[in-house]
VEXVODO-8941 format. One line per 8 residues: number of its first residue (from 1); their letters; for each residue x, y, z of N, C-alpha, C. Coordinates in steps of 0.001 Angstrom, whole numbers, always signed. Each point is the difference from the previous one (the first is absolute). Example, Ala and Ser with C-alpha at 12.3 -4.5 7.8 and 13.67 -1.06 7.14 Angstrom:
# VEXVODO-8941
1) AS) +13190,-5690,+7800,-890,+1190,+0,+900,+1200,+0; -350,+1050,-720,+820,+1190,+60,-770,+1090,+730
//
This chain:
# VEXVODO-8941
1) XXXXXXXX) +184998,-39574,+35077,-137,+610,+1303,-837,-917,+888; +337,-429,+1171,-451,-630,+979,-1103,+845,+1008; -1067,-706,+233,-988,+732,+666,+312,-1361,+1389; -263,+513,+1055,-565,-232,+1468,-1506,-345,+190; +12,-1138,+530,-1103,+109,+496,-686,+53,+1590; +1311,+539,+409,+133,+92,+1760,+1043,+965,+19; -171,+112,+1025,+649,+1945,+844,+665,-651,+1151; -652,-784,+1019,+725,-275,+1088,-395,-1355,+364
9) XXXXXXXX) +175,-173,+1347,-112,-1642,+23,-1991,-117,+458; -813,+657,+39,-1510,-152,+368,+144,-126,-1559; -71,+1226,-1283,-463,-739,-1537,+949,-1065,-423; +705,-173,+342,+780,-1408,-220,-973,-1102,+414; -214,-245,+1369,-1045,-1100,+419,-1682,+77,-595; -124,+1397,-240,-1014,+209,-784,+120,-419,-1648; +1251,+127,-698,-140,-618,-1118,+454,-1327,-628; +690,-241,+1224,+103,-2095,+302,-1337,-642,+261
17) XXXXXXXX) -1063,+1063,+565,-1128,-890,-208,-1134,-199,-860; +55,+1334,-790,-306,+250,-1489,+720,-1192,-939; +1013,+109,+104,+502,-781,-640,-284,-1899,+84; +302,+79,+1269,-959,-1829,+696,-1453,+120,-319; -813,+1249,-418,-1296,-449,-134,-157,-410,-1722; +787,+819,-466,+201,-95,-1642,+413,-1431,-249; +1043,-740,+712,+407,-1072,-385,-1007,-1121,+580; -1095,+226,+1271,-579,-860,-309,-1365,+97,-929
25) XXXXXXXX) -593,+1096,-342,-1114,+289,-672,+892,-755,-1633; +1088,-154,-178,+486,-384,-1078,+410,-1653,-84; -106,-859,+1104,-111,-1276,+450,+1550,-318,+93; +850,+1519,+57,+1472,-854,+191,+236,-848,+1716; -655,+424,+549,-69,-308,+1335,-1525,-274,+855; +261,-1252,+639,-1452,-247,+881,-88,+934,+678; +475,+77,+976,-798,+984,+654,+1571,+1265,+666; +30,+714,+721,+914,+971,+1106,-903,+612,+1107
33) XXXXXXXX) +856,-166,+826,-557,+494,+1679,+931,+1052,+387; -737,+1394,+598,+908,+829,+194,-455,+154,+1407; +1475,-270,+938,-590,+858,+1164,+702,+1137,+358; -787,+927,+694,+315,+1001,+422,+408,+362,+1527; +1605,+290,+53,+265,+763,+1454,-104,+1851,-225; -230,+360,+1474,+5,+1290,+173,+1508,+760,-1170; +1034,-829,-24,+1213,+623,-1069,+114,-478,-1391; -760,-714,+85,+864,-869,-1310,-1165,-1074,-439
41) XXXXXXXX) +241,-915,-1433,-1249,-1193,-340,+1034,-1127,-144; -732,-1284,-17,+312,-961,-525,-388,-988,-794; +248,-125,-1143,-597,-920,-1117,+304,-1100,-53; -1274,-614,-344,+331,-2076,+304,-918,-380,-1544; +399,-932,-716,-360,-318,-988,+308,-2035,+528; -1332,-99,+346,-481,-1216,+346,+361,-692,-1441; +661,-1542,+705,+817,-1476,-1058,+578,+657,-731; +824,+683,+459,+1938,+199,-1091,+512,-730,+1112
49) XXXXXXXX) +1174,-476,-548,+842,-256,+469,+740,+162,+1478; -107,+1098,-384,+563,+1277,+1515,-1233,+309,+987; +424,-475,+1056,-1384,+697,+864,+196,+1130,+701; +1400,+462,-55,+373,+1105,+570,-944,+1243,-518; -547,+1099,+1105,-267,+991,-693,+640,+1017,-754; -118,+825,-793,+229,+1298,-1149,-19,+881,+414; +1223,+1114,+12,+202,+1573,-27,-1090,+440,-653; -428,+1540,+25,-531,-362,-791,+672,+470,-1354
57) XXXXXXXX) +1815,+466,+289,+864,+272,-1123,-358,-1328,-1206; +101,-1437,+987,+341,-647,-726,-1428,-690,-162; -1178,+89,+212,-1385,+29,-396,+62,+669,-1657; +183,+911,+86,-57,+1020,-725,+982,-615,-1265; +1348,-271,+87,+1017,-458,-1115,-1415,-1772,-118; -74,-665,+597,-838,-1139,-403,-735,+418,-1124; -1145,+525,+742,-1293,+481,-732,+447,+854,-1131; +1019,+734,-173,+367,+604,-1750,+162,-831,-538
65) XXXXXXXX) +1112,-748,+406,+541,-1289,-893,-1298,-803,-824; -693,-514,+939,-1359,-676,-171,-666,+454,-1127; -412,+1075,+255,-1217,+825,-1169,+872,+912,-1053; +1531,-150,-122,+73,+704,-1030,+367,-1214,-893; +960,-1342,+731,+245,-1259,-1185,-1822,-357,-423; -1169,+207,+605,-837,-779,-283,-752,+670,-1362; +807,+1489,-110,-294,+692,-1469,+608,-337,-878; +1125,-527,-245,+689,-566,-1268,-17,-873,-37
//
């Protein structure tokens, strides 16, 4: 059974950044910058590749990926 860890798109951006703080307290990543508009965030993970900013759908698919390969 699959648990959620977001309801709508505010705990979504709320748990993309849980998640970016986990991956850097875990050294998968230097650092992430989140900014915030009145609707919506945007995540930047300073020297990748991509300088484009992050959904934070796809903040969120990053940062799982990140901290769940860095358990096995």
């Amino acid at each position: 059974m699959t648990t959620y860890q977001f309801h709508d798109a505010y705990t979504l951006a709320e748990t993309a950044e849980k998640l970016g703080k986990k991956a850097l307290h875990l050294g998968l990543i230097p650092s992430f910058v989140v900014r915030y508009f009145p609707d919506s965030r945007q995540y930047y993970i300073p020297n990748e590749k991509e300088c484009e900013p992050l959904t934070p759908e796809q903040a969120y698919m990053r940062f799982k990926k990140l901290v769940e390969n860095s358990a096995k």
